[in-house]
One Martini backbone bead per residue (centre of mass of N, CA, C, O) as a GRO file, in nm:
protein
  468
    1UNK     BB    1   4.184  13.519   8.849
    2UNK     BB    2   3.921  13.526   9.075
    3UNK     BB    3   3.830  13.709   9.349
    4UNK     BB    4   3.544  13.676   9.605
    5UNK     BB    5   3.420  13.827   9.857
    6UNK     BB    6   3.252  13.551   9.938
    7UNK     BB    7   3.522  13.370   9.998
    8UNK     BB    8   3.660  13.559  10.176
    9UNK     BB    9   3.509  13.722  10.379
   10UNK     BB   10   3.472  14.039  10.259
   11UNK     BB   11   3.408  14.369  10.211
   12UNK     BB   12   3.680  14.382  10.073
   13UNK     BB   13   3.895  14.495   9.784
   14UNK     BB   14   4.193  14.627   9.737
   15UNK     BB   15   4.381  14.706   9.493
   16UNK     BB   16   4.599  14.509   9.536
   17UNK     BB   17   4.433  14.261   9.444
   18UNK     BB   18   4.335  14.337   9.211
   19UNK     BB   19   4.640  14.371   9.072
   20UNK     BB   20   4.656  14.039   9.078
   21UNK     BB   21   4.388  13.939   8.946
   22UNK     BB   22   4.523  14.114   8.653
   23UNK     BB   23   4.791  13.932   8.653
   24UNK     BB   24   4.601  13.611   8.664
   25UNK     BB   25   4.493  13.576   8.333
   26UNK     BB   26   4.725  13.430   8.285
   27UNK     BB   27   4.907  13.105   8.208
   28UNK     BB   28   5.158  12.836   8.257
   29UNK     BB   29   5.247  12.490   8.246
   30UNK     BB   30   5.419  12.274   8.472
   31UNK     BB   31   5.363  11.925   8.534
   32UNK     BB   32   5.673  11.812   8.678
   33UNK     BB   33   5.808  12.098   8.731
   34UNK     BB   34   5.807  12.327   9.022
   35UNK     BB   35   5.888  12.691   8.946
   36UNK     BB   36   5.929  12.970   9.110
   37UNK     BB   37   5.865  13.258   8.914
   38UNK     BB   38   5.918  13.608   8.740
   39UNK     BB   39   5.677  13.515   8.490
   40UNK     BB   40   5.451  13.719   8.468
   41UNK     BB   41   5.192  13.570   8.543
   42UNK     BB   42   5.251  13.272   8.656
   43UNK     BB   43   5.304  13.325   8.947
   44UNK     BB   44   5.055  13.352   9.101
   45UNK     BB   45   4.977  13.060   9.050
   46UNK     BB   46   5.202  12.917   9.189
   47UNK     BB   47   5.209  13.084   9.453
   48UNK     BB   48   4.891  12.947   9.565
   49UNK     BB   49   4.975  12.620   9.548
   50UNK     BB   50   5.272  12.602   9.668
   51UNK     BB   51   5.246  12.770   9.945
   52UNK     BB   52   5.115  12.494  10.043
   53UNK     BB   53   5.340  12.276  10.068
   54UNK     BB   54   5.551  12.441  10.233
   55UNK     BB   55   5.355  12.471  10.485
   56UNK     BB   56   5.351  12.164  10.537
   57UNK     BB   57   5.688  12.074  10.480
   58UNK     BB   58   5.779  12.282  10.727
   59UNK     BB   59   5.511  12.234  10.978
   60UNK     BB   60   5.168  12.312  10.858
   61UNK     BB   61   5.005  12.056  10.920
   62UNK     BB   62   4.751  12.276  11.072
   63UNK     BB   63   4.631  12.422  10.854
   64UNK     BB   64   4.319  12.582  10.697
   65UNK     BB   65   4.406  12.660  10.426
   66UNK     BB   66   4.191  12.734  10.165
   67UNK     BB   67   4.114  12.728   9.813
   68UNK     BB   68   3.810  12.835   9.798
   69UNK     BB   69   3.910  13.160   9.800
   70UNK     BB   70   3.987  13.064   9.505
   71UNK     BB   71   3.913  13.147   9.145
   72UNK     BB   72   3.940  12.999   8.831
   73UNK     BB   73   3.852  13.017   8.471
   74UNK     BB   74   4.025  12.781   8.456
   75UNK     BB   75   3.912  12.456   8.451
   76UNK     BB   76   4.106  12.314   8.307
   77UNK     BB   77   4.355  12.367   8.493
   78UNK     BB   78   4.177  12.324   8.768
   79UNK     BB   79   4.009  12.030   8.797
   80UNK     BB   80   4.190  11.888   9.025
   81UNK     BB   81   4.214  12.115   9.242
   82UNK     BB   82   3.846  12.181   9.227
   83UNK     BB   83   3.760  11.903   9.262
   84UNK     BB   84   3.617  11.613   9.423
   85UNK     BB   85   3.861  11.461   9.321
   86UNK     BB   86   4.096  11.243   9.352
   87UNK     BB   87   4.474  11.184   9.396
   88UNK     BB   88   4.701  10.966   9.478
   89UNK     BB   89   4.956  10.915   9.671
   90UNK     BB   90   5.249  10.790   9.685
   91UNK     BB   91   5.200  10.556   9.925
   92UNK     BB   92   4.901  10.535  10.063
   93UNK     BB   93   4.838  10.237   9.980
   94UNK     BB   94   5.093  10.202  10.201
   95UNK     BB   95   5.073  10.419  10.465
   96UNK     BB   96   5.252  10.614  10.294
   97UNK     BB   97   5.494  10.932  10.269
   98UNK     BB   98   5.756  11.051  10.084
   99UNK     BB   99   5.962  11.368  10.143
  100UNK     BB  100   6.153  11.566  10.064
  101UNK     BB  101   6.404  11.799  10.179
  102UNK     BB  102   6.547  12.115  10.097
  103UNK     BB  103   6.852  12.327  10.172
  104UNK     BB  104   6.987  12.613   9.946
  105UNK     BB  105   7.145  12.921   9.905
  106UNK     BB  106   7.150  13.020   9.639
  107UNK     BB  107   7.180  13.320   9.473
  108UNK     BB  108   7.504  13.480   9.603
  109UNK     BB  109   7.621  13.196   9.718
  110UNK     BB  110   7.817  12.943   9.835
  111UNK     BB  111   7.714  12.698   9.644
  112UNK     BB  112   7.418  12.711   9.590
  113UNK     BB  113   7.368  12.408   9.491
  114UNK     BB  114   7.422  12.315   9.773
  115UNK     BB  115   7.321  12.145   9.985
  116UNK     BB  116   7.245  12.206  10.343
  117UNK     BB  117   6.947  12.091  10.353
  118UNK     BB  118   6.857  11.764  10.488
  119UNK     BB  119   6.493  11.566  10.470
  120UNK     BB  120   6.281  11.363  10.573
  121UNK     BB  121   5.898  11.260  10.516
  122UNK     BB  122   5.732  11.016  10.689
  123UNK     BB  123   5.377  11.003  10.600
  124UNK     BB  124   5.138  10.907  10.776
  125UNK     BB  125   4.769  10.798  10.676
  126UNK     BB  126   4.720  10.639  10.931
  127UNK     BB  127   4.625  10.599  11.247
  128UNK     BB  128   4.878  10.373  11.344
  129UNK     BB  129   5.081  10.556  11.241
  130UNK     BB  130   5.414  10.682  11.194
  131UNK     BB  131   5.590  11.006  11.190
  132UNK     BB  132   5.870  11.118  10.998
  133UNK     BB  133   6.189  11.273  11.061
  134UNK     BB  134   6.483  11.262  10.874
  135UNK     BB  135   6.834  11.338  10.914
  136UNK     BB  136   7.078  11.412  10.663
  137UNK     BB  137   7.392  11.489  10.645
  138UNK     BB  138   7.605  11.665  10.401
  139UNK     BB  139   7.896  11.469  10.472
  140UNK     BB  140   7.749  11.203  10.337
  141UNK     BB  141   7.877  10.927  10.204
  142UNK     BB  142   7.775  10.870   9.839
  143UNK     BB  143   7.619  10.724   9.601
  144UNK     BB  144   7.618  10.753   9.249
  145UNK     BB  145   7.439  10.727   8.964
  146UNK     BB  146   7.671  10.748   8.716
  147UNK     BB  147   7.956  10.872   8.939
  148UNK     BB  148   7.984  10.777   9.269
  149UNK     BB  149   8.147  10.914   9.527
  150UNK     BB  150   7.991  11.159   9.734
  151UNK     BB  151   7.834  11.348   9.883
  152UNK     BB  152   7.538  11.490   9.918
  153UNK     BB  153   7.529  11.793   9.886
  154UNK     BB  154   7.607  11.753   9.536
  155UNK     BB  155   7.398  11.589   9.407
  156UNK     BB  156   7.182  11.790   9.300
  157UNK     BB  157   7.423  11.920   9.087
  158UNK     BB  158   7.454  11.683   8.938
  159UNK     BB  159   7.161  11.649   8.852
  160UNK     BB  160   7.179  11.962   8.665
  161UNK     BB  161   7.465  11.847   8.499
  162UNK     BB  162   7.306  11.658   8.312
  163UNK     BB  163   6.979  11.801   8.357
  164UNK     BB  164   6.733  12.048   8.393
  165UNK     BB  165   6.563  11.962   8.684
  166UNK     BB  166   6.709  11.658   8.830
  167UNK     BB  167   6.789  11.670   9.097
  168UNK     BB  168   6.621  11.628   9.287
  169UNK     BB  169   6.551  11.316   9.174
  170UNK     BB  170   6.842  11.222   9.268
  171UNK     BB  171   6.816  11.320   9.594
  172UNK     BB  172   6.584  11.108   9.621
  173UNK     BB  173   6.717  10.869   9.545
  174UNK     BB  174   6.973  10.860   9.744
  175UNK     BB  175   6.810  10.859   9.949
  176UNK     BB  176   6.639  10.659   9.958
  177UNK     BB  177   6.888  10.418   9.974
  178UNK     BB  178   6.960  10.470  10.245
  179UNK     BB  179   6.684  10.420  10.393
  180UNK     BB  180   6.462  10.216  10.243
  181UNK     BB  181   6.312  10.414  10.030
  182UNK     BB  182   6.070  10.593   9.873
  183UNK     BB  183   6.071  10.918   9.671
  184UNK     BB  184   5.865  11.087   9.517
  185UNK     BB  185   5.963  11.374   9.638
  186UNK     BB  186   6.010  11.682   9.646
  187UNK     BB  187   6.165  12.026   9.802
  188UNK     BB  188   6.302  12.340   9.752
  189UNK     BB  189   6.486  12.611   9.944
  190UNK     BB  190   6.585  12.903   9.998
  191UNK     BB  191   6.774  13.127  10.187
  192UNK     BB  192   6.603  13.388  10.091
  193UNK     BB  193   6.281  13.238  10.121
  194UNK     BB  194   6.340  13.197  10.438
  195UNK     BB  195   6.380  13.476  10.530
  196UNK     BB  196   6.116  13.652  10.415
  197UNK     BB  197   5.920  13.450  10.539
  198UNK     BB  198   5.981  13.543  10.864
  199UNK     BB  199   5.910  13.841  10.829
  200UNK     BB  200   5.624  13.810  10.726
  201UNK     BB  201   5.492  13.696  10.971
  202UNK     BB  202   5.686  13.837  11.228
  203UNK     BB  203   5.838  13.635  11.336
  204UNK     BB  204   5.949  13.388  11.570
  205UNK     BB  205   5.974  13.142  11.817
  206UNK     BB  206   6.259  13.066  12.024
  207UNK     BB  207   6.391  12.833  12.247
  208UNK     BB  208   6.736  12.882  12.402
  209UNK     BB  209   6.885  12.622  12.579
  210UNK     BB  210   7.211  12.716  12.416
  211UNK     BB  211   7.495  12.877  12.358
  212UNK     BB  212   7.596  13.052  12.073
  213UNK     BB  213   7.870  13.049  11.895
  214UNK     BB  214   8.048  13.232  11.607
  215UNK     BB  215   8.328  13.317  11.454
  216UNK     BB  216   8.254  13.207  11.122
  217UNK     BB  217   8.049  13.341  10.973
  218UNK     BB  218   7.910  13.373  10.695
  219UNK     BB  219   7.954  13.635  10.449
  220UNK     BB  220   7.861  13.719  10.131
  221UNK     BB  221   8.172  13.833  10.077
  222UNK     BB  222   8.379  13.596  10.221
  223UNK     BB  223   8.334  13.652  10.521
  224UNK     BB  224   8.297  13.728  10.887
  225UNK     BB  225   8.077  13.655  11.132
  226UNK     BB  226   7.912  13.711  11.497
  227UNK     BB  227   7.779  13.486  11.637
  228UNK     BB  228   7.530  13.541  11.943
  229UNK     BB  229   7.341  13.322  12.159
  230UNK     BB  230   7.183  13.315  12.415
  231UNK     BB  231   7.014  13.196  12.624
  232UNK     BB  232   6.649  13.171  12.522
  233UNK     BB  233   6.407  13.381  12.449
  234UNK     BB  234   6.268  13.447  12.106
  235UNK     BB  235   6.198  13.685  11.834
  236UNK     BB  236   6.277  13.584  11.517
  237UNK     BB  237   6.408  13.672  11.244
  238UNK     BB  238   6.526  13.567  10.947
  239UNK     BB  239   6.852  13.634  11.000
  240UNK     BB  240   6.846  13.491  11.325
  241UNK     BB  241   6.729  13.211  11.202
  242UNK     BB  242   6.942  13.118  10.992
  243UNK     BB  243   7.166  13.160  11.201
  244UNK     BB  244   7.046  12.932  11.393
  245UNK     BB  245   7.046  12.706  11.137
  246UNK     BB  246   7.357  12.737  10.988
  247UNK     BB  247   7.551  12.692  11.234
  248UNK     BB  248   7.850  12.519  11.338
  249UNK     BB  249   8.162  12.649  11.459
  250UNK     BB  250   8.096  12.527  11.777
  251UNK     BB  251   7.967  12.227  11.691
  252UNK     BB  252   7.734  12.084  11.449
  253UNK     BB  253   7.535  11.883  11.232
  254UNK     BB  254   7.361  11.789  11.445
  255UNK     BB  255   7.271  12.048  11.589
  256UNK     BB  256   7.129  12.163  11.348
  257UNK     BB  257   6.933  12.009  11.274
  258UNK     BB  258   6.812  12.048  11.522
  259UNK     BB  259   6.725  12.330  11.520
  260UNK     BB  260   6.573  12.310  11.255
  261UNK     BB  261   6.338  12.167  11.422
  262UNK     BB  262   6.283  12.401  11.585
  263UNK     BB  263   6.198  12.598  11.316
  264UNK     BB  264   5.944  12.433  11.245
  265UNK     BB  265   5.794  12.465  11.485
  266UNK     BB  266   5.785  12.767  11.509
  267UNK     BB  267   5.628  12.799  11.227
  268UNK     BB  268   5.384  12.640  11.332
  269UNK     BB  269   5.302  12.809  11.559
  270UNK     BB  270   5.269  13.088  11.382
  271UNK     BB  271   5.070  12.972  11.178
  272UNK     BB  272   4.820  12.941  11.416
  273UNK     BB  273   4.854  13.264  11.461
  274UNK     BB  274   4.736  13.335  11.140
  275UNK     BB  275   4.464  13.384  10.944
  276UNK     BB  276   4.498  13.347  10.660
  277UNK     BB  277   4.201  13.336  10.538
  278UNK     BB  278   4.124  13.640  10.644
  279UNK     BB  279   4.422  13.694  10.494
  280UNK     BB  280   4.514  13.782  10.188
  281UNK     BB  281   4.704  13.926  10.186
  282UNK     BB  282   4.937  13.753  10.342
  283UNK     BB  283   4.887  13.527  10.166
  284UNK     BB  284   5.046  13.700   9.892
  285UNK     BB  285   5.282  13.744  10.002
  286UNK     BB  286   5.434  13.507  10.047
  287UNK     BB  287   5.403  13.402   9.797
  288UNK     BB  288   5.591  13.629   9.635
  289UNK     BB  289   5.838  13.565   9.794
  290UNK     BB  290   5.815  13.259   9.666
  291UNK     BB  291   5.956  13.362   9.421
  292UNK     BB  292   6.239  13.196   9.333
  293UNK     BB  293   6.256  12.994   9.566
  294UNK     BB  294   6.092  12.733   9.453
  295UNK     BB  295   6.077  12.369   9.435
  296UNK     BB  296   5.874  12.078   9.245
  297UNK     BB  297   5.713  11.757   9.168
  298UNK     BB  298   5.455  11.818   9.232
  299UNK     BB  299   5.098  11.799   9.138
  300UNK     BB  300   4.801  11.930   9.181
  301UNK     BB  301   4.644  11.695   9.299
  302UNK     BB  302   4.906  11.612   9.478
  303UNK     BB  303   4.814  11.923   9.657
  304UNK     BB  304   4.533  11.827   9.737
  305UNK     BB  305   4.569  11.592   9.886
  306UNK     BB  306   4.758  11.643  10.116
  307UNK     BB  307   4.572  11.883  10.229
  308UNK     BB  308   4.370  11.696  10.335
  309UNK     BB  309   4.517  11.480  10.481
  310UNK     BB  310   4.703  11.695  10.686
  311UNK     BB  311   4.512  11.925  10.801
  312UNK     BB  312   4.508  11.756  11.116
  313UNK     BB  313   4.804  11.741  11.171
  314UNK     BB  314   5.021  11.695  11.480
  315UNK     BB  315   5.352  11.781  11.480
  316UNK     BB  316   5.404  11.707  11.795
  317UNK     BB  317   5.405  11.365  11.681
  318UNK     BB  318   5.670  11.391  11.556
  319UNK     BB  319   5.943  11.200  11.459
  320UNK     BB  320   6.284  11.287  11.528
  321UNK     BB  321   6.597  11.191  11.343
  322UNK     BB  322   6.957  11.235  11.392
  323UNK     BB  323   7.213  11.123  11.172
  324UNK     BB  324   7.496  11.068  11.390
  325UNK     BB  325   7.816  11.032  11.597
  326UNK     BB  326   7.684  10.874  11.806
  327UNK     BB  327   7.570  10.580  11.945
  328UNK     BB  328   7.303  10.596  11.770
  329UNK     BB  329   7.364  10.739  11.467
  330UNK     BB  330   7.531  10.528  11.219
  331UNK     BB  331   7.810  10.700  11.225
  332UNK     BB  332   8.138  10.783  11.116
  333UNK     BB  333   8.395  10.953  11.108
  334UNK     BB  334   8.631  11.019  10.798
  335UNK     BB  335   8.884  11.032  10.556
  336UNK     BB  336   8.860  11.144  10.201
  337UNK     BB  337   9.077  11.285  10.042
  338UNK     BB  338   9.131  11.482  10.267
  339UNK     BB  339   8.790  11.462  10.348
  340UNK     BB  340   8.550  11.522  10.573
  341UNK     BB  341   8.315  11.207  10.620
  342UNK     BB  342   8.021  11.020  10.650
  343UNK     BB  343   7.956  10.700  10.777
  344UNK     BB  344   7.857  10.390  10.789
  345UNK     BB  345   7.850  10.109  11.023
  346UNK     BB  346   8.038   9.920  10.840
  347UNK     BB  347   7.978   9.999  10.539
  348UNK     BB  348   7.643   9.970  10.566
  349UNK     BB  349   7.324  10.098  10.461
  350UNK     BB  350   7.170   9.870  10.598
  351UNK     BB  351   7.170   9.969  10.894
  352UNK     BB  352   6.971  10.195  10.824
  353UNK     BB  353   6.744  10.030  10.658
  354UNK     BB  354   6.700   9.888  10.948
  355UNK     BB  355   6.608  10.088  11.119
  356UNK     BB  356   6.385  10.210  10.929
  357UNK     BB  357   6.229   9.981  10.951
  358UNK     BB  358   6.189   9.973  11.252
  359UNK     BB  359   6.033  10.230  11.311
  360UNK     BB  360   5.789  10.204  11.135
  361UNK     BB  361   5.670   9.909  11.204
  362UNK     BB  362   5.726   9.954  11.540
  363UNK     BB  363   5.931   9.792  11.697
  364UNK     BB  364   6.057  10.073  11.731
  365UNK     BB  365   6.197  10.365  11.901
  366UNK     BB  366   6.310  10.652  11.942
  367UNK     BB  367   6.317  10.710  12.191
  368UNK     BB  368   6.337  10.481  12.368
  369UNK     BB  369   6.668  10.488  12.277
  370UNK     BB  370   6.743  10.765  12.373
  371UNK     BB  371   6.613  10.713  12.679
  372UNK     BB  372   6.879  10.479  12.723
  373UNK     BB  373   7.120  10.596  12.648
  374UNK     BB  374   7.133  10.881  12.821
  375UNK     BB  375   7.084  10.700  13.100
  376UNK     BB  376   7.296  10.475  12.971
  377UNK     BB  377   7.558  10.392  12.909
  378UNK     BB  378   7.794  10.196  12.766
  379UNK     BB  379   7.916   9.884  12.870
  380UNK     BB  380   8.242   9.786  12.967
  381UNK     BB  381   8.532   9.558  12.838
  382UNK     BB  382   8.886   9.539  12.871
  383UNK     BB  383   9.099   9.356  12.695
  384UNK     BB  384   9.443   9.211  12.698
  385UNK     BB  385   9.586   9.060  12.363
  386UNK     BB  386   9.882   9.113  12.442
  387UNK     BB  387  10.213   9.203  12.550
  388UNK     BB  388  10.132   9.507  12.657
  389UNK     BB  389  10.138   9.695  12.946
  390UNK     BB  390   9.896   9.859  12.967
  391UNK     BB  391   9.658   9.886  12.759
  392UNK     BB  392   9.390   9.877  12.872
  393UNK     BB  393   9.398  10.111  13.064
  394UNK     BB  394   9.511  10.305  12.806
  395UNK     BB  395   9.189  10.252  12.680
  396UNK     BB  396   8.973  10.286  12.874
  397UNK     BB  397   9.030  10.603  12.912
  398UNK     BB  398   8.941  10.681  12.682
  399UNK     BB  399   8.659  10.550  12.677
  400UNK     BB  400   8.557  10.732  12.920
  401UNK     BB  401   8.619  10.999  12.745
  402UNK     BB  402   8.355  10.925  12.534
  403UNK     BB  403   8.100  10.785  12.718
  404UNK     BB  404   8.224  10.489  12.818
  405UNK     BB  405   8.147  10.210  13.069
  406UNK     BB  406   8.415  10.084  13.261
  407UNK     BB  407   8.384   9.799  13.436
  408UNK     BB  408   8.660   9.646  13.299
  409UNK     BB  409   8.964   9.502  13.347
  410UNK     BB  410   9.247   9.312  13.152
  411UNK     BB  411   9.344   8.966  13.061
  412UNK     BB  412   9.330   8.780  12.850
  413UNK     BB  413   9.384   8.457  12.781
  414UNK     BB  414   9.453   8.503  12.498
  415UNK     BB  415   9.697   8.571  12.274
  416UNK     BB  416   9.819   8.733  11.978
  417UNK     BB  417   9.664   9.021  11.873
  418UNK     BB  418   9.597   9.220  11.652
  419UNK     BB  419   9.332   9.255  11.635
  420UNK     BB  420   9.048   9.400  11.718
  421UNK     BB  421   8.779   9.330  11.919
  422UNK     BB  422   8.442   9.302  11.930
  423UNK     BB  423   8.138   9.232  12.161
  424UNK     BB  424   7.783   9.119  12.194
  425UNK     BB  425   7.628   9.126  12.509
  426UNK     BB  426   7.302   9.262  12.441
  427UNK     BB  427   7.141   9.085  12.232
  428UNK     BB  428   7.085   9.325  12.021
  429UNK     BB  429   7.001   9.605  12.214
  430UNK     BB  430   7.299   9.774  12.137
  431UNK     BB  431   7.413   9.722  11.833
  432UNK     BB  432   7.457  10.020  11.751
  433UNK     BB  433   7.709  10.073  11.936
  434UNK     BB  434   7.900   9.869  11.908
  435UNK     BB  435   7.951   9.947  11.616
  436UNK     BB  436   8.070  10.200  11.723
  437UNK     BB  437   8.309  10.115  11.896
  438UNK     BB  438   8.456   9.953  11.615
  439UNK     BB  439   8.525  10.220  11.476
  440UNK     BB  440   8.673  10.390  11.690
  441UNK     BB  441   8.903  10.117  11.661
  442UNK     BB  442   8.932   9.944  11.443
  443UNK     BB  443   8.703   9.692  11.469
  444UNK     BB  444   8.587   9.399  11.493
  445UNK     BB  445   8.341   9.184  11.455
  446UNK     BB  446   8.238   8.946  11.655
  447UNK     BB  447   8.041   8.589  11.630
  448UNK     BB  448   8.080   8.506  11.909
  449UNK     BB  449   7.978   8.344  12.212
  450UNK     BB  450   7.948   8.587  12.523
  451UNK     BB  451   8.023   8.573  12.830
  452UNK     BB  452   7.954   8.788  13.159
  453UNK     BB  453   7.959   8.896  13.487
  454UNK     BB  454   8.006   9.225  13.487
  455UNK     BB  455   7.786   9.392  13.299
  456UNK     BB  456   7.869   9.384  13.010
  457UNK     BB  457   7.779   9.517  12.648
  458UNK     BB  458   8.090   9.475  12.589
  459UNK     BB  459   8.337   9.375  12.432
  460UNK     BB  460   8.708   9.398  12.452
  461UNK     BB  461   9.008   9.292  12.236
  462UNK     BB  462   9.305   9.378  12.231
  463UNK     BB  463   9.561   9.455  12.001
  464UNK     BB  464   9.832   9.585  11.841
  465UNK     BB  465   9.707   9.818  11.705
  466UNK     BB  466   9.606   9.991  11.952
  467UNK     BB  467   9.951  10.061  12.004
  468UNK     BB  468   9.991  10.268  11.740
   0.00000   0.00000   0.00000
């Protein structure tokens, strides 16, 4: 590769990229799975192609940095992606495309490939279209094909038990069965070089809505320490960022989530403030930090559509949905062999990929739910279906204290109720917190037709179940 300072539009160039320059002489290529490590020459290749598609993917999609400042003199090599021709990226032509992103521990720590962070990015193409970013916690219990049952942290490992190099692509799978898309593409990056990333930017800004504490925080030896950061702006180094995107005892994976979607933001945000074009040591360096850390399978002429397509994509407009056990988060805990998982309502993933299939054609918006539920609980009624004194009040106080309001309580018209029931007064406009109040009941769904004086969006009909 050769550097002409004509491109980079630089007065010189110093010993050290000189130093790149000869370093980038021979190269080696795997179109299939790209590993960025440290074997030879082709270290510096991988690391210049593959650091844009990461600054995309983790929220950099309005840099600006042009690939036309690096000259590769094997044209052969590079002729996908520094031709004039394109090639489309699956799912352009149907105007999306999906992403998974990854992020785990890496080597060095407990669980090294068990996945830690799990997103897909379904970005549209169309100027009409939403682009989101949707959270999958790590403790979702899915199908695994031609394995079983397991969480989902698992999967990448279990597909590179199988063969090398092929986890990204069964944890694609797995996700996309989930959401009810095609996920043709992954990448995923380690611990490792998610802190040295954030040094090397100069850290992050990022505030701190609300105090986090955590006296349980691993530490690379197997013991603990303690994450305490208050309230407030900071600007965070990379060990920093990393303990409040990986936090989780003192809060849960669903706040979690959510850090993780503000570190991304924050790293958007520092991108915008650096001129990487102008700074080739910069972009140089990054680039080397992800050598060992980073894999994807996207092949290099899809790292050059991307790169054009999103070029100015404005991440602000990106609207993300973090799927956990609230009342629309469409999912609830309970243990299975003895260990805490979240499955979908109703156990059947059909919830979420019709929810999924609604946010993206625009039926629905994320926003929009969310700022119905927050500022009105679901309004419920509950009666008495057996003939146990005081059940219906000592079931509706506990249900005040999970958040939602229960506007009446009495005695069904007929008792004899073993199970209880839950019926959808809401029109289907509540439908998925009303199925999470059914799971947290351990009630079926009625289908008959209900209505009600109350105004409540829920019955509750207690059966000798609630009793026990």
């Amino acid at each position: 590769m050769v550097i002409r300072k004509r491109d980079l539009k630089t007065k010189r160039v110093s010993r050290s990229l000189a130093a790149e320059r000869e370093e980038l002489a021979d190269m080696e290529v795997d179109t299939n799975v790209h590993v960025l490590r440290k074997r030879g020459s082709a270290k510096r290749f991988w690391s210049v192609s593959l650091l844009i598609v990461v600054l995309l993917l983790v929220g950099w999609f309005g840099t600006k940095l042009a690939l036309s400042g690096w000259n590769v003199s094997k044209e052969d090599l590079l002729k996908d992606l520094f031709s004039f021709g394109t090639t489309a990226l699956i799912g352009e032509d149907q105007g999306r495309v999906n992403i998974l992103l990854a992020g785990m521990p890496g080597e060095g720590n407990d669980g090294p490939t068990l996945t830690d962070t799990l997103m897909v990015a379904s970005l549209a193409t169309t100027p009409e279209g939403q682009s989101l970013l949707f959270s999958i916690p790590r403790d979702l219990y899915v199908k695994v094909p031609g394995y079983g049952d397991t969480k989902v942290n698992a999967v990448y490992e279990i597909g590179n038990s199988r063969e090398a190099g092929s986890g990204g692509k069964l944890i694609a799978q797995v996700a996309g069965e989930v959401l009810g898309l095609d996920i043709p593409y992954y990448c995923k990056l380690d611990f490792a070089g998610f802190e040295k990333f954030i040094d090397e930017l100069g850290g992050i800004t990022v505030t701190v809505d609300k105090d986090l504490y955590d006296d349980k925080y691993p530490t690379a030896n197997g013991g603990y320490q303690v994450v305490d950061i208050k309230a407030g702006t900071y600007t965070m180094d990379g060990a920093t960022a990393l303990k409040y995107a990986r936090s989780r005892q003192s809060t849960s994976d669903f706040d979690r989530a959510r850090r993780q979607q503000e570190i991304m933001m924050a790293v958007k945000t520092k991108a915008g403030e650096l001129n990487l074009l102008s700074n080739p040591a910069k972009a140089l360096a990054l680039m080397n930090i992800l050598a060992n850390h980073f894999e994807t399978n996207m092949k290099l002429a899809e790292m050059k559509r991307l790169i054009n397509l999103m070029k100015d994509f404005d991440i602000t407009k990106l609207v993300a949905k973090v799927f956990d056990d609230s009342p629309t988060g469409l999912l609830y805990g309970t243990k299975i062999d003895e260990a805490y998982v979240l499955r979908p309502v109703g156990d059947d993933f059909k919830v979420i990929s019709d929810y999924v299939a609604k946010i993206i054609s625009g039926e629905t918006k994320i926003e929009d739910l969310e700022q119905q539920v927050s500022k009105e609980p679901l309004k419920i009624e509950v009666l008495n279906g057996t003939t146990v004194t005081g059940l219906a009040k000592k079931v509706a106080a506990s249900l005040e204290k999970a958040g939602y309001k229960v506007v009446s309580t009495g005695n069904n018209a007929v008792k004899g109720f073993t199970k209880t029931m839950v019926y959808d007064l809401s029109n289907g406009q509540r439908v998925w917190e009303v199925r999470k109040l059914a799971e947290s009941l351990q009630a079926e769904i009625g289908t008959e037709k209900i209505t009600s004086t109350t105004g409540a969006l829920a019955r509750v009909v207690l059966g000798s179940a609630a009793n026990q």
